[in-house]
Structure formats: C-alpha cells, structure tokens
KOLZA-491967 format. One record per residue (C-alpha): residue in three letters; x, y, z. Coordinates in steps of 0.25 Angstrom, whole numbers, plus 5000, padded with zeros to 4 digits. Example, Ala and Ser with C-alpha at 12.3 -4.5 7.8 and 13.67 -1.06 7.14 Angstrom:
BEGIN
(atom ALA,(5049,4982,5031))
(atom SER,(5055,4996,5029))
//
This chain:
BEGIN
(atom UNK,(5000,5000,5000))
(atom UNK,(5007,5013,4997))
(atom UNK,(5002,5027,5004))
(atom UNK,(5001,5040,4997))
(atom UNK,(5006,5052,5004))
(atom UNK,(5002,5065,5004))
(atom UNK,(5012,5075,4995))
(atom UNK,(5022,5082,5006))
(atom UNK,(5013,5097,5000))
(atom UNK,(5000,5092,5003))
(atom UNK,(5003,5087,5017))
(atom UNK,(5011,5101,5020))
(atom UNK,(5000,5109,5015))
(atom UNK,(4989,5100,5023))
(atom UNK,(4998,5102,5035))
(atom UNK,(4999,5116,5032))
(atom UNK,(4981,5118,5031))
(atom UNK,(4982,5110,5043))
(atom UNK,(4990,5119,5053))
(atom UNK,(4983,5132,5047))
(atom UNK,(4970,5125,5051))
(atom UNK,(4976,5121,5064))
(atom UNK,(4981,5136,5067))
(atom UNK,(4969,5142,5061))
(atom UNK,(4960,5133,5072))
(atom UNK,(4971,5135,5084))
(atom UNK,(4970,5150,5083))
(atom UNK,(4964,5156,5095))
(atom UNK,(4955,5168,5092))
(atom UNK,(4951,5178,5101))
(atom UNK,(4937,5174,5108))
(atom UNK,(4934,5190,5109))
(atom UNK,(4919,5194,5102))
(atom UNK,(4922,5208,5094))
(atom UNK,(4909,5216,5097))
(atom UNK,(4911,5227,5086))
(atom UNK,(4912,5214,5077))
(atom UNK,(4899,5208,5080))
(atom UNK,(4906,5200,5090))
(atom UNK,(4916,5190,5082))
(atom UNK,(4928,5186,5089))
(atom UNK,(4941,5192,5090))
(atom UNK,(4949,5186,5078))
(atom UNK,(4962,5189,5085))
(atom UNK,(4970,5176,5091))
(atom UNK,(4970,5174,5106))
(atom UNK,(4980,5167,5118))
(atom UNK,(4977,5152,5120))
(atom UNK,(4975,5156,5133))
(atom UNK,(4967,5168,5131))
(atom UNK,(4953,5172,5126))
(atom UNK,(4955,5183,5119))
(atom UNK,(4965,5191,5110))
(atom UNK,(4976,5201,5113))
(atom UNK,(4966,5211,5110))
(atom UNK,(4955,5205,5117))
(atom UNK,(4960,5196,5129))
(atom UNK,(4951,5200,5142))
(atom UNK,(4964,5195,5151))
(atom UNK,(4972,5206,5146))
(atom UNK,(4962,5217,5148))
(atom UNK,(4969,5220,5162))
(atom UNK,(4984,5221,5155))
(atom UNK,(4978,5227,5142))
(atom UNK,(4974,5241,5137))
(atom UNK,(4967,5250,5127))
(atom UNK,(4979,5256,5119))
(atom UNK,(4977,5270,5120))
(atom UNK,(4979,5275,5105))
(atom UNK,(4968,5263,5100))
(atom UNK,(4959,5260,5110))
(atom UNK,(4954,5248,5101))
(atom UNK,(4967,5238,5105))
(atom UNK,(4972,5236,5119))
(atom UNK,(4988,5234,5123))
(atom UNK,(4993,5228,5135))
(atom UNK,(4997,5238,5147))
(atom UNK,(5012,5234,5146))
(atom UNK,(5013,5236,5131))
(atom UNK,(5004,5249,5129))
(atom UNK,(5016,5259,5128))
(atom UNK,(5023,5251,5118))
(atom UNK,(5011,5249,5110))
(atom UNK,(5008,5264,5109))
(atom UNK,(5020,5265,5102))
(atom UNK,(5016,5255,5090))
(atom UNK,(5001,5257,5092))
(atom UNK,(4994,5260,5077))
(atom UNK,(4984,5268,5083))
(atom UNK,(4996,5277,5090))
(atom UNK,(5000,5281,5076))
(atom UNK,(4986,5284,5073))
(atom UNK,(4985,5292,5084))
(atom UNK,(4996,5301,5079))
(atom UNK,(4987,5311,5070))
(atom UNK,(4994,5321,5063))
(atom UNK,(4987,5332,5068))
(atom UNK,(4998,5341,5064))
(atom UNK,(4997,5339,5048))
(atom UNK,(4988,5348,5039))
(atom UNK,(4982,5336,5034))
(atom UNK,(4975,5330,5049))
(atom UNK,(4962,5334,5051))
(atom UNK,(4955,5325,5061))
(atom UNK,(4942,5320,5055))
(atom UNK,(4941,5329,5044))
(atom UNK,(4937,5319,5035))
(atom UNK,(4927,5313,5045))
(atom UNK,(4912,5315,5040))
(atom UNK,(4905,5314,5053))
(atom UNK,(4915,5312,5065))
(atom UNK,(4902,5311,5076))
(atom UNK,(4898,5299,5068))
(atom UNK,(4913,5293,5068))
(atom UNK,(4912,5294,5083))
(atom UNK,(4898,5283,5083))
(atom UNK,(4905,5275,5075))
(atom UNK,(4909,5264,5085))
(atom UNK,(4895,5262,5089))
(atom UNK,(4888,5258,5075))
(atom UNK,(4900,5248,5073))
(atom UNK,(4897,5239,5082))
(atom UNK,(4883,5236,5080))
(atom UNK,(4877,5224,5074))
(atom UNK,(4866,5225,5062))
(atom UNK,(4854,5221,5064))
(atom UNK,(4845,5215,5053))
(atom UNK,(4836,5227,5053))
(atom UNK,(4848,5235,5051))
(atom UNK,(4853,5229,5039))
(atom UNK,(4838,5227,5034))
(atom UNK,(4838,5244,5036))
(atom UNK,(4851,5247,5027))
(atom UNK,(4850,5236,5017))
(atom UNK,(4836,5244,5014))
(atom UNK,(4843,5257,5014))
(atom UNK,(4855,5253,5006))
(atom UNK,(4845,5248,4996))
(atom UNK,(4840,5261,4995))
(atom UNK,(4851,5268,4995))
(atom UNK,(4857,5261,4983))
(atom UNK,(4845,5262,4974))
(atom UNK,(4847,5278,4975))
(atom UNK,(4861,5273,4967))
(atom UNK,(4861,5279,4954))
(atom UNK,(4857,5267,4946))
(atom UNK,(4859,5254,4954))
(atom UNK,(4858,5242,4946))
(atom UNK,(4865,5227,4947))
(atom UNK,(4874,5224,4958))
(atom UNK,(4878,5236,4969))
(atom UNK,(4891,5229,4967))
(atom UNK,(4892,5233,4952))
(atom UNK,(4885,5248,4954))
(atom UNK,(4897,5255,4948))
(atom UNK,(4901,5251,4934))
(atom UNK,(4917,5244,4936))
(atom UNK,(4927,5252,4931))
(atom UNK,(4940,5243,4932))
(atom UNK,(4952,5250,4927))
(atom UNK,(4965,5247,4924))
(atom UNK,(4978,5254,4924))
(atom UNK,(4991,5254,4915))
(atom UNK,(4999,5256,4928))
(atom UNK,(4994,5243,4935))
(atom UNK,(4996,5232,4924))
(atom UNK,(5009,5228,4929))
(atom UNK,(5005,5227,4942))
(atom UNK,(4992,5220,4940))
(atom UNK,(5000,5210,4933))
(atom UNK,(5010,5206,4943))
(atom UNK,(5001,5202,4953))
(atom UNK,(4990,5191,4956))
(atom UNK,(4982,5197,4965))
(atom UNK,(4978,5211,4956))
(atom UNK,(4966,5216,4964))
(atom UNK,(4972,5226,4969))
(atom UNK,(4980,5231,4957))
(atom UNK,(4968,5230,4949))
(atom UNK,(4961,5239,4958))
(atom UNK,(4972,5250,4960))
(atom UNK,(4975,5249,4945))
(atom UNK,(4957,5253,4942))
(atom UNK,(4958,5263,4952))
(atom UNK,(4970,5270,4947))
(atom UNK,(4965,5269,4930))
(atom UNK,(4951,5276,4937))
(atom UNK,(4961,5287,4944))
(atom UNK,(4966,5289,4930))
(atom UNK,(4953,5289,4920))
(atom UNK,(4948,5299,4931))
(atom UNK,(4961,5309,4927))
(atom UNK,(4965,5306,4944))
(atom UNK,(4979,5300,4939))
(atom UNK,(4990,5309,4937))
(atom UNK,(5005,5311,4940))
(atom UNK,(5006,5324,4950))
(atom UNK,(4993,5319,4956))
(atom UNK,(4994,5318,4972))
(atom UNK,(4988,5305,4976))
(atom UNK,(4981,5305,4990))
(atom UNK,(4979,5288,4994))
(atom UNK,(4970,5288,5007))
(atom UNK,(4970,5275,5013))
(atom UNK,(4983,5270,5007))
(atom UNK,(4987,5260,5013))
(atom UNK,(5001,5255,5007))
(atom UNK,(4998,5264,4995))
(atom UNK,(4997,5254,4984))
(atom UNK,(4987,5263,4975))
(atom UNK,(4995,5276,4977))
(atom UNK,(5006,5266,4972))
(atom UNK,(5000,5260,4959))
(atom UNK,(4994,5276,4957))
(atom UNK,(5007,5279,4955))
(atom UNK,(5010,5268,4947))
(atom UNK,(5000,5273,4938))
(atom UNK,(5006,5287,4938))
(atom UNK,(5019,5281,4933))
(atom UNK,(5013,5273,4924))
(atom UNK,(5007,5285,4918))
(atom UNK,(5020,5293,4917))
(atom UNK,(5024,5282,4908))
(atom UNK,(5014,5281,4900))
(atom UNK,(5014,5296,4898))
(atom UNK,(5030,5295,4897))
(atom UNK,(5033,5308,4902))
(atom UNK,(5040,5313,4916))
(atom UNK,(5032,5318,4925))
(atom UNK,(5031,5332,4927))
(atom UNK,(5026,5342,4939))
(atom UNK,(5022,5337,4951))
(atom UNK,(5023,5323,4956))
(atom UNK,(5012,5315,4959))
(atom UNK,(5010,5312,4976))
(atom UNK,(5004,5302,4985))
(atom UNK,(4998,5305,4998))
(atom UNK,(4995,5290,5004))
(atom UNK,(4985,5290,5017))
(atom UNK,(4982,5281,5026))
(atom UNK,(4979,5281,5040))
(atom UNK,(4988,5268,5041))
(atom UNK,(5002,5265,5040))
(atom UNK,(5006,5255,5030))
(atom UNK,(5017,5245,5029))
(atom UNK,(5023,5242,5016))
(atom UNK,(5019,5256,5011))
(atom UNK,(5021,5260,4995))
(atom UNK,(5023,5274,4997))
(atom UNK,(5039,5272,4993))
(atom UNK,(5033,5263,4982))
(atom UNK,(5025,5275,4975))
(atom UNK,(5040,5282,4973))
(atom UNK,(5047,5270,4970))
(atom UNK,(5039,5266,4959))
(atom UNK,(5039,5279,4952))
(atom UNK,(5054,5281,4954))
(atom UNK,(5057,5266,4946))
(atom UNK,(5048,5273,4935))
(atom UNK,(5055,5286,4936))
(atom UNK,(5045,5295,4939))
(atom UNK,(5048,5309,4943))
(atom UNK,(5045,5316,4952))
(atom UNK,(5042,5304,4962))
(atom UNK,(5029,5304,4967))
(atom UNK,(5028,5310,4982))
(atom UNK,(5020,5299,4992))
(atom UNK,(5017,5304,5006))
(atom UNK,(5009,5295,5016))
(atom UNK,(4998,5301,5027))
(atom UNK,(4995,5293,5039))
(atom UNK,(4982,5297,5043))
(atom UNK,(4966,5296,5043))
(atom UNK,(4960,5300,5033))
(atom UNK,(4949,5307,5041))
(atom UNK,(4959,5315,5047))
(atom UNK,(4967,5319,5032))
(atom UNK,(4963,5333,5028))
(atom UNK,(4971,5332,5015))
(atom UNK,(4968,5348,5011))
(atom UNK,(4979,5350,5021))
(atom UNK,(4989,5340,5017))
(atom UNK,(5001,5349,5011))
(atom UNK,(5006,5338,5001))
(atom UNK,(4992,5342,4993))
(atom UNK,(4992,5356,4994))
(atom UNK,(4994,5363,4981))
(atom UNK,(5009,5372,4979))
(atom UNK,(5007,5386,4983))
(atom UNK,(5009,5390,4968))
(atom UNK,(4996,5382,4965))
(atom UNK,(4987,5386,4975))
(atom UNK,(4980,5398,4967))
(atom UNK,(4980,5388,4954))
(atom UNK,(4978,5374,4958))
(atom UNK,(4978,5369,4943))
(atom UNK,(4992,5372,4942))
(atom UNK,(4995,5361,4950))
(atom UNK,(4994,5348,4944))
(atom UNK,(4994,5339,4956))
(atom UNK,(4979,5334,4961))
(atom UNK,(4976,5327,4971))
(atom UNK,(4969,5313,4971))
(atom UNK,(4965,5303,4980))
(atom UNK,(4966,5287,4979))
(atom UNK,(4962,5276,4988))
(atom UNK,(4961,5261,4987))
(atom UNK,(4954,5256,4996))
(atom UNK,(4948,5267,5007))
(atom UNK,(4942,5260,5017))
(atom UNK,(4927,5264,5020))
(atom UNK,(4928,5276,5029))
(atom UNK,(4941,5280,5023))
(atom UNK,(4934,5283,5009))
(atom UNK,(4925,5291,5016))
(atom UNK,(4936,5300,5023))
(atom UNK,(4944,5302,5012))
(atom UNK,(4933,5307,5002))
(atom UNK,(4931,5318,5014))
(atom UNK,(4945,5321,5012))
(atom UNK,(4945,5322,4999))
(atom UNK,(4933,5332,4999))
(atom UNK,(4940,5340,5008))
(atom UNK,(4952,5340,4998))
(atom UNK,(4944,5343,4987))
(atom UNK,(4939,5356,4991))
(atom UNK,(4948,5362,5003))
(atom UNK,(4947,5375,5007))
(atom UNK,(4952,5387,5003))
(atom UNK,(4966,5386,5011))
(atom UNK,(4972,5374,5006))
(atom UNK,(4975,5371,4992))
(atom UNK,(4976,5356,4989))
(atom UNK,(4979,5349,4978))
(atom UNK,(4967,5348,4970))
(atom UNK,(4958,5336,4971))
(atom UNK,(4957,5327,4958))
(atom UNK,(4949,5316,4964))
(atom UNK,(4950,5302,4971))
(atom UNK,(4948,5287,4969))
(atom UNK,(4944,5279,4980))
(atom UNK,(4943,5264,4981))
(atom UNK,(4931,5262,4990))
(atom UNK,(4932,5250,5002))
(atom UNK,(4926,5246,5015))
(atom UNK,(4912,5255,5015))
(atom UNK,(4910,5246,5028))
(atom UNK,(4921,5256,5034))
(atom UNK,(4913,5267,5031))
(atom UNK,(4908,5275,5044))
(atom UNK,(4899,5286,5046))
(atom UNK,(4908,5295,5050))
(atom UNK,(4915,5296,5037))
(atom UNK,(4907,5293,5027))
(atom UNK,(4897,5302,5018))
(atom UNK,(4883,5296,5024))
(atom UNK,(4876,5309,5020))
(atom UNK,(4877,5304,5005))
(atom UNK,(4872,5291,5006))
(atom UNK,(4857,5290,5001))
(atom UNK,(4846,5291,5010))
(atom UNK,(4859,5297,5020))
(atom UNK,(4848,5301,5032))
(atom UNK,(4845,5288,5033))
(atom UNK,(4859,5283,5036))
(atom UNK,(4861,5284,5051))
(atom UNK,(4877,5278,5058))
(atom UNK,(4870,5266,5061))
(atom UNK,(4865,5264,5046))
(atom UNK,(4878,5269,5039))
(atom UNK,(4885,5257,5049))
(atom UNK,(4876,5248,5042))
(atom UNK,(4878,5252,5029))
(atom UNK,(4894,5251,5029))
(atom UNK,(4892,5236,5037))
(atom UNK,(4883,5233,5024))
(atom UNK,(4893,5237,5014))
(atom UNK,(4903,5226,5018))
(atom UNK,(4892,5215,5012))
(atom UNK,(4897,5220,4998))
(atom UNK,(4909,5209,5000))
(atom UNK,(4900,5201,5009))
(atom UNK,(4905,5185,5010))
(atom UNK,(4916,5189,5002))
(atom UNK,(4927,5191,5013))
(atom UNK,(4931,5176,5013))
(atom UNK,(4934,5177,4998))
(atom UNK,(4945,5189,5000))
(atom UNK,(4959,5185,4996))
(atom UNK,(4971,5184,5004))
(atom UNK,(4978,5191,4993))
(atom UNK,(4972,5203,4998))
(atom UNK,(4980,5202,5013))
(atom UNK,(4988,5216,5009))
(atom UNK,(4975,5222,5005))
(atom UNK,(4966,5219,5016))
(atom UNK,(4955,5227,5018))
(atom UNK,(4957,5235,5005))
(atom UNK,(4950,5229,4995))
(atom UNK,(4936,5220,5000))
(atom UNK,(4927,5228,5010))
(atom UNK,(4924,5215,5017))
(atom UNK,(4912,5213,5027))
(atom UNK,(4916,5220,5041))
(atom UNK,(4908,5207,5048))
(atom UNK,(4907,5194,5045))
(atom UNK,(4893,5192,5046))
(atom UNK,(4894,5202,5033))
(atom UNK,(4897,5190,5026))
(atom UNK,(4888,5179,5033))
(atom UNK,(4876,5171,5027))
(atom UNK,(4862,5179,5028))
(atom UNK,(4858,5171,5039))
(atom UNK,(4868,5177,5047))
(atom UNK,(4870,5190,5043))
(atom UNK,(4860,5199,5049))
(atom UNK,(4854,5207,5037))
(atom UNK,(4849,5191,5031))
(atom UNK,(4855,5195,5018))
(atom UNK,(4863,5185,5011))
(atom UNK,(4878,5189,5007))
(atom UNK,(4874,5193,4992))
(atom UNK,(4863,5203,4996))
(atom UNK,(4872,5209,5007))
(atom UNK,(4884,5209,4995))
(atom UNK,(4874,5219,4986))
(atom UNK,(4871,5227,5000))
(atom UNK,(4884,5229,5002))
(atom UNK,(4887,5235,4989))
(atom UNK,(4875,5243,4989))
(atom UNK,(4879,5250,5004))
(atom UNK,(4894,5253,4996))
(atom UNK,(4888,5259,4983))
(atom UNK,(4879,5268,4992))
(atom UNK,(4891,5272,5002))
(atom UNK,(4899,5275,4988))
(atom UNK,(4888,5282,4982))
(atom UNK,(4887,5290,4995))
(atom UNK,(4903,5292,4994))
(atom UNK,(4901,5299,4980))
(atom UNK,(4892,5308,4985))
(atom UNK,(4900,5313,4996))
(atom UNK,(4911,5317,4986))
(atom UNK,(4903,5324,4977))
(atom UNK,(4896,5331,4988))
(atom UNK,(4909,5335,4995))
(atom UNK,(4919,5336,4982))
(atom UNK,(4912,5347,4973))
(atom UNK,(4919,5345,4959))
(atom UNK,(4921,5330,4962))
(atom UNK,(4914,5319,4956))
(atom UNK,(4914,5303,4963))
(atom UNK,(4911,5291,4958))
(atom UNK,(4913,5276,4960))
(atom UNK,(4919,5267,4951))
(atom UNK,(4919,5251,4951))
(atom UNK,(4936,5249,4949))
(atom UNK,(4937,5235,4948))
(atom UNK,(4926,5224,4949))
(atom UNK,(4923,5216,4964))
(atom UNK,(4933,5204,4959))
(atom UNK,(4944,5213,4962))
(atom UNK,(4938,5221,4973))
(atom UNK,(4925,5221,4981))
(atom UNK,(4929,5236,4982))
(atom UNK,(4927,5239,4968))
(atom UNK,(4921,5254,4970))
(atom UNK,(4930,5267,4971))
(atom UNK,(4925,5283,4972))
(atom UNK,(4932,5292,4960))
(atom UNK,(4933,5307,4963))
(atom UNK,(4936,5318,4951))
(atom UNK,(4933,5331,4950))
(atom UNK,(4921,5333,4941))
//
C-alpha cells in the first residue's frame, strides 16, 4: 500500500490559515459597551487577566487620568507629564493666534449649534423617525430639476482623462486613484482652471498627491507648448489640520526640477483648521503692491482643489472661499478663479457647518432632523463595506463613504427603518443629491459672479464617491 503526502506548499499554507485562525480566536477583545456606538464593544485587545482595554480598564480608574489637552483619552498618573509632550491634541492646541490668517470659527456657520452637537449623536433612530425623513427626502428630491432613473446616475458622467497621467495609469495595478486624479485634473483644465503661475490652495491634503499629479499636469503642458515659462511661478499652499508622514511636498519640486522647469514651483504647507483659516489675510496671496490699483495686470489666480473633503470640511472651505471671493476693501488678494471639490462623507456633515438654509423645504429641518438625514446618507454604499479592497490601506477613508454603523448595513429585519438594503441604497443617494443640491445654492448665493455645478467624474466602479462641485466665474 503506498501513502500520498501532501505537497510540502500546501501543508505550509494550511499551517499557516491555521495559526491566523487560531490568533484570530485567541485575541481577547475589550468587554466595554460603546454607548455613542449604539452599544457595540470596545474593538480594542484587552490583559488576560483584565476585562477591559487600556483605555477602558475600570482597575485602572484609580491610577489613571483625563489628559488635559484631550479629555477623550486617559493617561496613567506617572506617565502624564511625559505624555503631554508627545500628546496629538498638544500640537492641536497650539493655535496660531499670531498669524494673519487664524481667525477662530470664522468659517463656522452657526457655532451655537456646533456647541449641541454631542447631544444629537448619541441617539438611536426610532422607526418613526426614519419613516418621517424617508418622507421628507422623497420630497425634497422630487423639487430636483428633473429627476428620473436612479439617484445614483442624476448627473450625466463626465469621466476625463488627462495626457499628463498616462504614464502613470500605466504603471500601476490598482488605478482607482490615478483615474480619478487624472478626471478631476482634465475637468480643471476644460474649465480654463489649469494654468502655469496659477496659486494652487489644496485644503484637506493630506500627503498632497493631487497638488503633485497637478503639477505633473503643468509640466506636461510646458512641454506640450514647448516653450520656458515665463512670469510668475505657479505655488501651492497645501492645508491640513494633520500632520502627514511621507509628505510629497519635496516631490512637487523635485519633479519639476528633472523636467527642467523654471522658475521652480514654491510649495508651503498650513497646519490648521480649516474653520479657523481666513485666507483673505494669508500674505502668500496678496497681490504685489504695483497690482493692487490693477489686479488684471497680475496673472496669478487663485484656485482651489480637494480630493476627497470630508463632510463638514467641504462645507467649511466653501465658507472660505466666499469670503475670498469677495473681501473687503482693505486687503487685495489674489483673484478668485474657482475651485474643484471631490465630495465625500455627507454623514460627516453637521449642522453647525453646513448651508441648512438652502436645503428645500429648509423650516422643516430641525438639528434632530439634519442628524437623520447625514446618518441616512451612508445607506448610498449600504452592505458594500465587506466588499472594499485591501489595496486601498494607504487611502483609508478617502475614497467609499462607508456606513457610520453596522446596523447601516443589516437585513430589513434588523435594521430599524424595515427597509431592505436596496431601497435604503436609493435613499442614501437621494439625501446626497439634496445635501449637494443645497451645497450649489449656497455658493451661488454667497459667491455673486460664480457659478456651481456638479459633475459625475468617473462612474461607481472606480469610486462610490463619484460626485464633485465645480466653481467659475460666470
């Protein structure tokens, strides 16, 4: 009798989905219940001999407490002084109250609001609830100018390619990214927005990829043109509140230098809130003297990019920009060209911030309702968080606009509103189009001379967020 063995690869790999099995059942999760989280435990490991966490271990309560800068963590007694010096919220806390450009909550729509925030979040949905603004956003997406099909497909898609990106797009296997960077950048250019000498604002940069692969663009365009540039140089102003490892602000120089621009481009970097960023005040956008009493001899613009802008953040920077576009009679900025916006994550919008006044039907929107609404906009990607790939590590939470709960993506039977996950789906994409819609509004009410519009940039195989805001000048 003879016996077959296993091939040495197989047993290896078996032994291997084994012990990740193992580990994955050995891990002792924290037993804690997360009120604001509709009670679902604490996903962070805990002692074997401990119930909870670090974070959450009632043993500890004695020797541990509230850090001072961030009252949301704690910090054990002996290790509080050492932890002030490294703490995230200490540099937070740091405001920059001596530059031109920090103004707190200038951008900040309705700052009593902002301070009953907390309250709304924590609250479950009832049935009714849901039954109430299911009704209402049905209503409100009928006074749409001319609604048909899907709300997924309400704007016509308009995916673009630029020149610039080929190579690019070429080189790598997971192109979502680069596809998307390479539409928004041809829309910025068939809306006259790309230019050399332009000063490029990025808020919410992150690492600053796009301002990277915009300035890609701009040398590609030198080439294409072939001539030197001439006059001013094109700048970056790159924003975030954050700071960023494995930043490309050198990149952006670097690139330019090997395909012997000149002048260089200038690339600075502002740490701060947007809420907080008056950018009327910033020098670095301040016309020259000589210009002030002719601002057409300049031809330097500014313009304004983002992909993606979280939520709230969108809301903030289009407050920016309105300031900017018209400021007052004592400072002379740069003059406002317009801005493209990659829209994300309306279930991060808040009341505080965003434009409420413009959404139909506006005196019916209370707090309570507008929390709702921004909870019910997650259900456009409803039952799809399993499916994200783990390509997209590096770019987490930039591109899908997943559920903010679980039960966003459970059977009708569970989920409190009794709808099933492709109903909820069109919801979702209705309660975005209207927040959008409403987003327009408020830039053609604040930004006379400016026109907005949305645009579809690449269709939901490469993103579920699909949708950006375009601002020109009429």
């Amino acid at each position: 009798m003879t016996m077959t063995t296993e091939p040495s690869h197989k047993r290896k790999y078996k032994s291997e989905k084994e012990n990740k099995a193992k580990t994955k059942q050995a891990r002792l999760q924290c037993e804690y219940l997360l009120p604001n989280k509709h009670f679902r435990r604490c996903n962070m490991t805990r002692r074997a001999d401990a119930r909870f966490c670090a974070q959450h271990r009632e043993e500890d309560e004695a020797d541990r407490v509230k850090c001072p800068l961030d009252p949301g963590h704690t910090v054990r007694k002996q290790e509080l002084e050492r932890h002030l010096k490294k703490c995230n919220a200490a540099r937070r806390a740091l405001e920059p109250a001596g530059e031109p450009w920090f103004s707190a909550d200038v951008n900040v729509l309705n700052i009593d609001a902002d301070r009953e925030a907390e309250e709304e979040e924590g609250r479950e949905v009832s049935a009714e609830e849901y039954k109430t603004w299911i009704t209402y956003v049905n209503q409100a997406y009928s006074t749409l100018s001319s609604p048909s099909g899907s709300a997924a497909d309400l704007h016509p898609l308009q995916q673009l390619t630029h020149a610039s990106l080929e190579p690019r797009l070429s080189q790598l296997s997971n192109k979502k990214h680069a596809i998307q960077q390479s539409s928004l950048i041809a829309h910025l250019e068939a809306a006259q927005l790309l230019a050399c000498g332009n000063f490029y604002v990025e808020f919410g940069c992150g690492r600053g990829e796009l301002s990277r692969y915009l300035n890609h663009a701009l040398v590609f365009l030198l080439g294409k043109n072939n001539k030197e540039e001439k006059g001013e140089r094109t700048r970056f102003l790159l924003v975030d509140r954050d700071s960023m490892r494995l930043k490309l602000d050198n990149k952006i120089i670097a690139d330019s230098e090997e395909a012997g621009v000149s002048p260089l481009p200038q690339v600075e970097r502002l740490r701060v809130d947007i809420k907080d960023l008056d950018l009327v005040a910033a020098p670095k956008l301040q016309l020259p003297p000589s210009s002030t009493s002719s601002p057409s001899s300049s031809q330097s613009q500014m313009v304004a990019v983002s992909k993606h802008l979280c939520g709230a953040a969108t809301d903030l920077t289009l407050q920016c920009l309105a300031h900017y576009a018209h400021p007052p009679q004592t400072h002379h900025p740069l003059p406002f060209a317009g801005a493209l916006i990659a829209l994300c994550c309306r279930h991060r919008c808040t009341y505080a911030t965003f434009p409420v006044r413009h959404l139909p039907h506006a005196d019916k929107v209370t707090r309570r309702g507008f929390t709702i609404l921004t909870k019910m906009s997650s259900w456009a990607v409803c039952g799809r968080r399993r499916q994200a790939s783990s390509d997209d590590a590096e770019h987490e939470n930039e591109d899908e606009e997943y559920a903010a709960d679980e039960e966003d993506c459970a059977p009708a039977v569970q989920h409190p509103s009794g709808l099933p996950i492709e109903e909820r789906e069109e919801i979702g994409f209705k309660v975005r189009a209207v927040l959008d819609h409403a987003r327009v509004q408020h830039v053609r009410g604040s930004m006379p001379g400016y026109e907005a519009r949305l645009v579809r940039y690449v269709e939901r195989g490469v993103s579920f967020e699909n949708v950006g805001l375009l601002v020109g000048r009429v």
